[in-house]
C-alpha beads as a LAMMPS data file, in Angstrom:
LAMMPS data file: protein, C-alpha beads

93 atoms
92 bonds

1 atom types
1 bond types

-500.0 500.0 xlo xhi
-500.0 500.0 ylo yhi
-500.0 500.0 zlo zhi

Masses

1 110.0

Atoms # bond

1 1 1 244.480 65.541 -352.470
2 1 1 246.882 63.122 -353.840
3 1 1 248.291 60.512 -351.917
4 1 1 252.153 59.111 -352.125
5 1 1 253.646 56.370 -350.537
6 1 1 256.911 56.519 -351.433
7 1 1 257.660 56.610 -348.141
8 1 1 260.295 59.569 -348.727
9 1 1 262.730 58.219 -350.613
10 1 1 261.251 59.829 -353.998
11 1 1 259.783 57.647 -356.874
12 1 1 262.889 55.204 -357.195
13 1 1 262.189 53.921 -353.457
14 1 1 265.288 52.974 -351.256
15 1 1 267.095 51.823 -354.494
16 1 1 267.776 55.365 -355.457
17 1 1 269.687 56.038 -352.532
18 1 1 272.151 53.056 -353.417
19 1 1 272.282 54.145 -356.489
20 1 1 273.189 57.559 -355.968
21 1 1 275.887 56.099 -353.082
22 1 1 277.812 54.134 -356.174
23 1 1 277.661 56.646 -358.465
24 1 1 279.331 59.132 -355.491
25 1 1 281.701 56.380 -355.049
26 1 1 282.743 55.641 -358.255
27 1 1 283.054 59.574 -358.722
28 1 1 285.479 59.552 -355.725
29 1 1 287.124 56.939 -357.132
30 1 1 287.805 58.484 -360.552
31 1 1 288.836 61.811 -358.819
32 1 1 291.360 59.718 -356.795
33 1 1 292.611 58.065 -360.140
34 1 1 293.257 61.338 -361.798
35 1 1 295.265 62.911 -358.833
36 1 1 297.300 59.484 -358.801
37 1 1 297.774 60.007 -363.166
38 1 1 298.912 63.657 -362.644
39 1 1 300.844 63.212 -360.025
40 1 1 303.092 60.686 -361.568
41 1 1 302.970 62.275 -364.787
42 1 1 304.384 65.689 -363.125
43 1 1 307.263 63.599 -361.620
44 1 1 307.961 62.430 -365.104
45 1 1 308.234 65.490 -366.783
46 1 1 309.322 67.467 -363.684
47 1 1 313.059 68.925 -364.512
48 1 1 314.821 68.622 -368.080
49 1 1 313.191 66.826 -370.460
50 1 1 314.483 63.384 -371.234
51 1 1 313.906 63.846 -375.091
52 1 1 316.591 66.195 -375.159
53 1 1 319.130 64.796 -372.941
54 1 1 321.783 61.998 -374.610
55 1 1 321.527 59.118 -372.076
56 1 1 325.156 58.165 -371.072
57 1 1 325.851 54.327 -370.155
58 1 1 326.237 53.558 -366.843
59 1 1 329.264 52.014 -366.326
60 1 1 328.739 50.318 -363.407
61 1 1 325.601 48.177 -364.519
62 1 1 328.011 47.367 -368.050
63 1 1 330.584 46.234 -365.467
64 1 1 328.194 44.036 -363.510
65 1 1 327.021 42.592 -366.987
66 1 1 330.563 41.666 -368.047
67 1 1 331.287 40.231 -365.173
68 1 1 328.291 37.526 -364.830
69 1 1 328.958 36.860 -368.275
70 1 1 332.503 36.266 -368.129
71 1 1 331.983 33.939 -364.826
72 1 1 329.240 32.245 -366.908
73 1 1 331.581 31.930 -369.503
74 1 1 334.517 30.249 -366.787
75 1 1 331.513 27.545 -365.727
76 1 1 331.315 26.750 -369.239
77 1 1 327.320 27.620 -369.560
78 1 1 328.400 30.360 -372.585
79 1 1 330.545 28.838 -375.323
80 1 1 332.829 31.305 -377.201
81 1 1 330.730 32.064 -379.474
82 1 1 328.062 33.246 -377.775
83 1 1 330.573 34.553 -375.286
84 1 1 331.693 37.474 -378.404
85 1 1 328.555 37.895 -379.248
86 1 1 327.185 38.985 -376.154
87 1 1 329.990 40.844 -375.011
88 1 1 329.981 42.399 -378.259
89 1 1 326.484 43.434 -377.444
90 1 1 327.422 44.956 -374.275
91 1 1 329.946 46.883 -375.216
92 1 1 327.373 48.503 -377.781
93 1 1 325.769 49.801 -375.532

Bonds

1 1 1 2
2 1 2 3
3 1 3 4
4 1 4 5
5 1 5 6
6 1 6 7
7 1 7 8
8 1 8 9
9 1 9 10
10 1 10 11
11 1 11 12
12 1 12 13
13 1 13 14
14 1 14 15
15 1 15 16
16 1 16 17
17 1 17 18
18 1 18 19
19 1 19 20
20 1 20 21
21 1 21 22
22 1 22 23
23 1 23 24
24 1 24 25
25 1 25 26
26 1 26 27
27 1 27 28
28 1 28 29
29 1 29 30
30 1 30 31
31 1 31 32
32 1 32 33
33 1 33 34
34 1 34 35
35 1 35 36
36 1 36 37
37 1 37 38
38 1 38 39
39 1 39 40
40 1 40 41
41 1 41 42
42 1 42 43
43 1 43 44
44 1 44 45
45 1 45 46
46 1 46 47
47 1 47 48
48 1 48 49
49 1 49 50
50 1 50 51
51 1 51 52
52 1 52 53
53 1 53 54
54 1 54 55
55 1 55 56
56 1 56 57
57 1 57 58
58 1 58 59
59 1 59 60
60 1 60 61
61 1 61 62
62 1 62 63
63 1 63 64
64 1 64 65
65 1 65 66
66 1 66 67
67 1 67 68
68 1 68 69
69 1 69 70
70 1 70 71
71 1 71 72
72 1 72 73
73 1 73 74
74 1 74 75
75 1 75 76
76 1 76 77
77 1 77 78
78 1 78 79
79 1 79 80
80 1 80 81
81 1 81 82
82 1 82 83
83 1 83 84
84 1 84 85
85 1 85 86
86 1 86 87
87 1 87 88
88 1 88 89
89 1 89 90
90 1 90 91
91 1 91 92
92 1 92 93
């Protein structure tokens, strides 16, 4: 009859187990990472579709913008050139 000694933990000894408990973790791990990635991507595309909705500027962020440049402009840190031009830019938008 043949004798083993692995002592029961099959023929890759006690290392096997540690192996096999980091490969189960890094499987929980990647199962976690998907639910995380679907989850955010169904919020994203939950609803109308962005692609087909025209994006209106909101006025009250515009506002804000003018009016940190224009005090900017009063301390004298924006000259009047830059002053148009980034106003310009604003109002672009």
């Amino acid at each position: 009859m043949m004798r083993y000694e692995g002592f029961g933990y099959g023929h890759m000894g006690l290392l096997g187990g540690v192996f096999m408990f980091f490969i189960a973790l890094a499987v929980i791990g990647l199962l976690i990472y998907l639910v995380v990635l679907l989850s955010r991507n169904a919020k994203m595309h939950s609803g109308v579709s962005s692609h087909y909705v025209e994006k209106a500027p909101n006025t009250q962020n515009l506002n804000n913008a003018l009016s940190i440049l224009s005090e900017r402009y009063a301390r004298g840190e924006v000259n009047d050139e830059e002053y148009a031009r980034k106003k310009e830019a604003l109002l672009k938008l």
